[in-house]
GUKE-251508 format. One line per 5 residues: number of its first residue (from 1); their letters; for each residue x negated, z, y of N, C-alpha, C, CB. Coordinates in nm, 4 decimals. Each point is the difference from the previous one (the first is absolute). Glycine has a CB too. Layout:
NUM	A	X Z Y X Z Y X Z Y X Z Y; ... $
// end
This chain:
1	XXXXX	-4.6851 9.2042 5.5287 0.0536 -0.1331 -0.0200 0.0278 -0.0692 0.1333 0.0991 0.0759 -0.2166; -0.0575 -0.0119 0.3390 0.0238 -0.0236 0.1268 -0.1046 -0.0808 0.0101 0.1164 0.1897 0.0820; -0.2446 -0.1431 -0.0556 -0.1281 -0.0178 0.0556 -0.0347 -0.1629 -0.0629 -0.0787 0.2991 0.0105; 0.1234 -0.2852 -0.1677 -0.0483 -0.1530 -0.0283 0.0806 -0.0633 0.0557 -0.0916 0.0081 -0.1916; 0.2306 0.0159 0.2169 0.0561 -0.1403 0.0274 -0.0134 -0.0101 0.1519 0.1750 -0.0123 -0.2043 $
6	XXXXX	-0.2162 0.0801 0.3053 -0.0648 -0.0101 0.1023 -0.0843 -0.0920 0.0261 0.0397 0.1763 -0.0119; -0.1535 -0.1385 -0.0450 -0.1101 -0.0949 -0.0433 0.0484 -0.1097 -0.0973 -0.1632 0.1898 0.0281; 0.2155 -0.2469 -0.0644 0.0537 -0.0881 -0.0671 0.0545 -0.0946 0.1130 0.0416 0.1523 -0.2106; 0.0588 -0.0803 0.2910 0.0842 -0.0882 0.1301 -0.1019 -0.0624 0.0745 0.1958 0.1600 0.0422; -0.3517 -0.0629 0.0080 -0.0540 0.0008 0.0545 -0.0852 -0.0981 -0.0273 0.0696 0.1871 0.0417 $
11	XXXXX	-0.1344 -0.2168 -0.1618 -0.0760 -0.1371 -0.0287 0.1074 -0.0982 -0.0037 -0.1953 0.0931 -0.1398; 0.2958 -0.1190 0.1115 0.1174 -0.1084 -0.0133 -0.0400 -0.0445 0.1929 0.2536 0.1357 -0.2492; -0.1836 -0.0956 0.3367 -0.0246 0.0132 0.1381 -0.1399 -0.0454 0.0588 0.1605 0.1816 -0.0293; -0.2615 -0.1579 -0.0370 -0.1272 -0.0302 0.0819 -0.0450 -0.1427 0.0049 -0.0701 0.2205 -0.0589; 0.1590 -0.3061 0.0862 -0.0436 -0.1218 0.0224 0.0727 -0.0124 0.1544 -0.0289 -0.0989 -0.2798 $
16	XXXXX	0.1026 0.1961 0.3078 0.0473 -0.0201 0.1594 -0.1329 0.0444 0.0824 0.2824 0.0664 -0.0332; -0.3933 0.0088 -0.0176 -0.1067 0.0334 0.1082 -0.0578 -0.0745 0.0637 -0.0309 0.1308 -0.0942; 0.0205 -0.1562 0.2221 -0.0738 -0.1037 0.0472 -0.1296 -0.0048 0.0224 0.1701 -0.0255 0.0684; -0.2575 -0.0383 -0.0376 -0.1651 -0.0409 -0.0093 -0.0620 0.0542 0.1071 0.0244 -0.2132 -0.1035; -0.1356 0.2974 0.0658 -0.0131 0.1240 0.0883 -0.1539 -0.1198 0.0956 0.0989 0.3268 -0.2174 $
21	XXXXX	-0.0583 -0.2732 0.3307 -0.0422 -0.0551 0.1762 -0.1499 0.0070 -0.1135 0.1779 0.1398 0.3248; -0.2569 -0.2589 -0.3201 -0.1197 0.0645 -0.0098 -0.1090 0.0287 0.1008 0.0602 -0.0842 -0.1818; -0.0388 0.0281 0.2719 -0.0764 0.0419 0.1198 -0.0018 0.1930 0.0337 0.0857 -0.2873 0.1015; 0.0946 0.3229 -0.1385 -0.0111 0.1452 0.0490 -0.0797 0.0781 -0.1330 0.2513 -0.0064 0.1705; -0.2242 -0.0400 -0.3447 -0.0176 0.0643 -0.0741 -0.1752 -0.0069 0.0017 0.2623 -0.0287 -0.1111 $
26	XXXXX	-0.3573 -0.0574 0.1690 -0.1282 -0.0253 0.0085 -0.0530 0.1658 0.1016 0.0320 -0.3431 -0.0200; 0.0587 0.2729 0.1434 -0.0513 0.1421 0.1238 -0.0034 0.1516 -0.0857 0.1565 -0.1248 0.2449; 0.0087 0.0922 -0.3307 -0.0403 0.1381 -0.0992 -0.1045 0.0522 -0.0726 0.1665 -0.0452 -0.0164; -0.1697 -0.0464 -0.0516 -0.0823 0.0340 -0.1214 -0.1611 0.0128 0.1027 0.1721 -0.1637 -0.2531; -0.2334 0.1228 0.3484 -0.0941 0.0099 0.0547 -0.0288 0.1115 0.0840 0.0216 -0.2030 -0.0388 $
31	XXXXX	0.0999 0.2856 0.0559 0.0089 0.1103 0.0624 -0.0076 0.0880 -0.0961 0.1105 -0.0752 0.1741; -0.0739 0.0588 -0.2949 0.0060 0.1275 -0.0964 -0.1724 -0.0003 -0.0602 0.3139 -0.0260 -0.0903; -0.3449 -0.0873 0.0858 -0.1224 -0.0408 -0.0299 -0.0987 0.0627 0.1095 0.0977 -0.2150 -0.1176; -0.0734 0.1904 0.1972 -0.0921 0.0905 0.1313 0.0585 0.1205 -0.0323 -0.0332 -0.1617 0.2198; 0.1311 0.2707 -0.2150 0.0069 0.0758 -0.0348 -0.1143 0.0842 -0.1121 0.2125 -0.1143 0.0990 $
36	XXXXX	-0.1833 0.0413 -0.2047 -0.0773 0.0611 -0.1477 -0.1402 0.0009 0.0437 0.1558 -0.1070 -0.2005; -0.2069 0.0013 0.2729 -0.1478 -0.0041 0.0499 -0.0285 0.0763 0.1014 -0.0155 -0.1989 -0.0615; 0.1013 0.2815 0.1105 -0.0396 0.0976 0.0640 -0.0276 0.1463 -0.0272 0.0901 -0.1534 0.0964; 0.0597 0.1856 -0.2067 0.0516 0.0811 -0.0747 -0.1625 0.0374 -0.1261 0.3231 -0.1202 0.0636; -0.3233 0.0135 -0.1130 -0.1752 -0.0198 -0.1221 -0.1002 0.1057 0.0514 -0.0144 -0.2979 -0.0291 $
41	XXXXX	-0.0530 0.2496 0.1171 -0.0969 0.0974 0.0831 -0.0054 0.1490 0.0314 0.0077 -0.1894 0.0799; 0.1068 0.1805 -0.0429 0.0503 0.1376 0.0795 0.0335 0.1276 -0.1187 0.1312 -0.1686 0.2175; -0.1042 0.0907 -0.3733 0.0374 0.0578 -0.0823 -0.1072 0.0462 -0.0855 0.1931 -0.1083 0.0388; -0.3166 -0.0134 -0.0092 -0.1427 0.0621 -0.0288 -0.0856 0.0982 0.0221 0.0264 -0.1488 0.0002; -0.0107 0.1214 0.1540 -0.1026 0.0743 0.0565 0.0611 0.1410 0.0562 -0.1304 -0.2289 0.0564 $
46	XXXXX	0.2574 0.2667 -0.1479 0.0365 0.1456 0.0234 0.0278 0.0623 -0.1297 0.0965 -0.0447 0.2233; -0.1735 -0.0706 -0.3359 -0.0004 0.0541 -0.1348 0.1123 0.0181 -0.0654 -0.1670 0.0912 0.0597; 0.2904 -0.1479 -0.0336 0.1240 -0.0374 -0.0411 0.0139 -0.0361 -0.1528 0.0244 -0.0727 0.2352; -0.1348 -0.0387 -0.2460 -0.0442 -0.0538 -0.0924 -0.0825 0.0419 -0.1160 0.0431 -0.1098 0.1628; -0.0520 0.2113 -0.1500 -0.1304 0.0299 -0.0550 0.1177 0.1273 -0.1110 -0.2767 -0.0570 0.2570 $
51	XXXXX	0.3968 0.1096 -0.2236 0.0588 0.0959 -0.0559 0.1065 -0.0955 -0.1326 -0.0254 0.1910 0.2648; 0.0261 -0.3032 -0.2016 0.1037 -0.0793 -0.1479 -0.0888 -0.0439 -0.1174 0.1794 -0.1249 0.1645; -0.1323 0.1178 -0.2800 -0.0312 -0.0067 -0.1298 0.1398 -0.0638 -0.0629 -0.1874 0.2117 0.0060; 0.1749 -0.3388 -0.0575 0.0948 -0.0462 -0.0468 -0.0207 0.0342 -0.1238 0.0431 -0.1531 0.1508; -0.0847 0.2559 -0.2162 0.0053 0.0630 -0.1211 0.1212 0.1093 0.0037 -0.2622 -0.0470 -0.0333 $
56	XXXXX	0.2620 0.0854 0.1597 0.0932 0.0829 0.0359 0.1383 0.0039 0.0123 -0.1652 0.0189 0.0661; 0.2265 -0.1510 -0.0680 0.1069 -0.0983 0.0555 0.0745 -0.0328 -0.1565 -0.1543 -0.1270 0.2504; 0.2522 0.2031 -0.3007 0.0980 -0.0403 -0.1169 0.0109 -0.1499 -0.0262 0.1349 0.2006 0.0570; -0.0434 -0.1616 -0.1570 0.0621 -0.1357 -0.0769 0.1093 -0.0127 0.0918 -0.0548 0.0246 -0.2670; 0.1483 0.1062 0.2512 0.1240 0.0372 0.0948 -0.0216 -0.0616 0.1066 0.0466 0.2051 -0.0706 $
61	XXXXX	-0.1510 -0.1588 0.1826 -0.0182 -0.0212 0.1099 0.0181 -0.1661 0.0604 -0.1371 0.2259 -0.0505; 0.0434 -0.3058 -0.0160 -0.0440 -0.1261 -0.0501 0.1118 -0.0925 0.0010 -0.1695 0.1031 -0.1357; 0.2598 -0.0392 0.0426 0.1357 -0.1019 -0.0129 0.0992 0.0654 0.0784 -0.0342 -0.0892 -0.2388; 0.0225 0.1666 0.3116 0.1264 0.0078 0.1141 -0.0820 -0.0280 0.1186 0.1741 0.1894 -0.1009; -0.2518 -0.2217 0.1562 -0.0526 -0.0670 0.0722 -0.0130 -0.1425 0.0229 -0.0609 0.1798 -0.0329 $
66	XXXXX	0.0707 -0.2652 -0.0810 0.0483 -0.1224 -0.0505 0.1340 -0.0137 0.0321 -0.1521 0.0001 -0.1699; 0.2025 0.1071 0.0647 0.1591 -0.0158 0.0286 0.0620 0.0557 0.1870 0.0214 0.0684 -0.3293; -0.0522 -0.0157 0.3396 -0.0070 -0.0703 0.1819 0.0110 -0.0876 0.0655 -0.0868 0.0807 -0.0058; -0.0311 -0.1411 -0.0853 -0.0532 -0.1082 0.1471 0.0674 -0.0949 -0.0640 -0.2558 0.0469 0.1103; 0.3243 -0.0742 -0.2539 0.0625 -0.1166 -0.0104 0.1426 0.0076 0.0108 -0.1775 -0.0654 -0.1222 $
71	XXXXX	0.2609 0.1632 0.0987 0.1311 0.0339 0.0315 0.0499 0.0467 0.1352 -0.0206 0.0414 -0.2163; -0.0936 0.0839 0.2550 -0.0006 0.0142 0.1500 -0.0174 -0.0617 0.1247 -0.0378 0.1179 -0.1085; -0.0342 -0.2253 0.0744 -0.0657 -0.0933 0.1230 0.0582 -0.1209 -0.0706 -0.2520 0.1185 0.1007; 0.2263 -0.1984 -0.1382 0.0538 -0.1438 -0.0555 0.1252 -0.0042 -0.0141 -0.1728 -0.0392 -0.1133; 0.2881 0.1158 0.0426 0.0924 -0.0214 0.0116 0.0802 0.0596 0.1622 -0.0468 -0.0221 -0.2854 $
76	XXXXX	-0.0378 0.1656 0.3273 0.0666 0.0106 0.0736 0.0483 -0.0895 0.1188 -0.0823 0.1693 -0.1034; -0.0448 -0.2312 0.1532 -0.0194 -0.0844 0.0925 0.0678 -0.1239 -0.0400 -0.2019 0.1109 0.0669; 0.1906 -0.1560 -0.1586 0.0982 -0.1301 -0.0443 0.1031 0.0164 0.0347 -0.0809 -0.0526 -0.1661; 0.1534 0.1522 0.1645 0.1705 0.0324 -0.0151 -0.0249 0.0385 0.1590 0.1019 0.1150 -0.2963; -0.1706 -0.0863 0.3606 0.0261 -0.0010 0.1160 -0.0514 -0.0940 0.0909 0.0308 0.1929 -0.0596 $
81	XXXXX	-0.1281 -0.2909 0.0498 0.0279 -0.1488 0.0350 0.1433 -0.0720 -0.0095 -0.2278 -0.0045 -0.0779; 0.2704 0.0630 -0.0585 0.1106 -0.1152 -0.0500 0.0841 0.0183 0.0921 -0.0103 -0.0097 -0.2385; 0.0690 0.1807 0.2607 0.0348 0.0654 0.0686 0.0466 -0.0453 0.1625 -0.1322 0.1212 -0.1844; 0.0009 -0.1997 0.1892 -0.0408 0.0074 0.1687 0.1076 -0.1473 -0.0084 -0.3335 0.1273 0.0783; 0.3474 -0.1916 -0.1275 0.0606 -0.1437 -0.0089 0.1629 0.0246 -0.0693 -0.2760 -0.1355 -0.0434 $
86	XXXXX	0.3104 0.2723 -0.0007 0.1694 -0.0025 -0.0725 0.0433 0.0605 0.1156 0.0056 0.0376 -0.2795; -0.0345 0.0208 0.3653 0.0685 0.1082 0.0861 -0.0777 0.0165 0.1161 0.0937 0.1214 -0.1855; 0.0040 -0.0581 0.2546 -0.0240 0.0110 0.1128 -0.0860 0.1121 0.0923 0.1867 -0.1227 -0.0680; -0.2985 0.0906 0.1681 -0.1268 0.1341 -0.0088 0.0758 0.1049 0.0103 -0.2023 -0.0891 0.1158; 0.2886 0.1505 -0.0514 0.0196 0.1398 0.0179 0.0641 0.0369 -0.0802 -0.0183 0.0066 0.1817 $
91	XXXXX	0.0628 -0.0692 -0.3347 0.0776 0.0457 -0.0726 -0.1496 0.0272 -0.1474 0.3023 -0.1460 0.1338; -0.3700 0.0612 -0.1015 -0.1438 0.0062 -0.0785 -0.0960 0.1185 0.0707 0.0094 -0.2822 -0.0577; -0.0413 0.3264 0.1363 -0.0494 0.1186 0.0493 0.0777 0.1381 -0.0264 -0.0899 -0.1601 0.1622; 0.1367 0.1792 -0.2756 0.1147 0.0958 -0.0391 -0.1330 0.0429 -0.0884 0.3097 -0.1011 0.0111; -0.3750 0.0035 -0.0772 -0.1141 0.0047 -0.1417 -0.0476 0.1201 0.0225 -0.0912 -0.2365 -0.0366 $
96	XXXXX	0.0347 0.2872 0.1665 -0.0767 0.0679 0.0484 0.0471 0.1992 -0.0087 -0.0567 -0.2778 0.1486; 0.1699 0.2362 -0.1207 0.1398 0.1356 -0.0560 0.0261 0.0241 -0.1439 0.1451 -0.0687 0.1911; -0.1456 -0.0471 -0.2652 0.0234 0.0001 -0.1188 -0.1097 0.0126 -0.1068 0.1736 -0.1099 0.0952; -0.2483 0.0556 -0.0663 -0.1496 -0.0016 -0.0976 -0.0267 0.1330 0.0088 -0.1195 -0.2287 0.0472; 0.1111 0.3371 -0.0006 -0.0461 0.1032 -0.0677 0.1069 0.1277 -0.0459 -0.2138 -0.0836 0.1308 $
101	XXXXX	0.3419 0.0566 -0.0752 0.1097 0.0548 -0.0936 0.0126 -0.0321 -0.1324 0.1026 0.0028 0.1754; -0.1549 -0.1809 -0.2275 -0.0118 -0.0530 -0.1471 -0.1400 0.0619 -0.0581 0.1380 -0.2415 0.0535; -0.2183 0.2450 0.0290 -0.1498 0.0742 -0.0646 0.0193 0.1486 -0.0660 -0.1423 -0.1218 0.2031; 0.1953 0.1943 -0.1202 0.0339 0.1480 -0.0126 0.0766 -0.0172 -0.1112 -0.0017 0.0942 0.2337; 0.1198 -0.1212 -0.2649 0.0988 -0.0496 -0.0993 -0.0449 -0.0369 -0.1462 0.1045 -0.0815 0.2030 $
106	XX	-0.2187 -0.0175 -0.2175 -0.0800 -0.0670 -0.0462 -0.0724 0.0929 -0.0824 0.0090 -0.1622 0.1722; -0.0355 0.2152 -0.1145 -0.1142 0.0990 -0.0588 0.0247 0.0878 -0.0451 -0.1069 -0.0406 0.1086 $
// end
């Protein structure tokens, strides 16, 4: 019950995030992008590729992988944008101590 009303506070709050630089979020995304285009090849031509079968890959698997990337990454990062604008940095770099004492816990 914690957890929803967390997430509950947490969408209430997300209108304090502010509008992300797009000049820096471009350099990003073009670096991760060069990344993968490097990463592609390299994963080919050592037959990397050649061992996956998404026949192989659950239902299970499938939806906690989802559930990841939308609870793990989207909210996390939201709440720590928001984060970056309620408080103060060295009291927000604690995340880093704390996030995997809540993971361990979590699980």
């Amino acid at each position: 019950m914690k957890h929803w009303l967390w997430l509950g506070l947490l969408v209430i709050g997300c209108d304090a995030v502010a509008p992300p630089d797009e000049a820096a979020t471009d350099a990003k995304q073009r670096r991760q992008r060069a990344d993968a285009d490097a990463d592609a090849p390299q994963a080919a031509a050592t037959g990397q590729t050649a061992a996956f079968s998404l026949d192989a890959v659950s239902a299970k698997s499938l939806l906690s992988l989802a559930y990841l990337t939308i609870f793990g990454s989207l909210v996390g990062f939201t709440a720590y944008i928001w984060l970056l604008g309620a408080t103060t940095a060295s009291r927000l770099s604690t995340y880093a101590y704390v996030n995997p004492v809540v993971a361990l816990r979590v699980e």
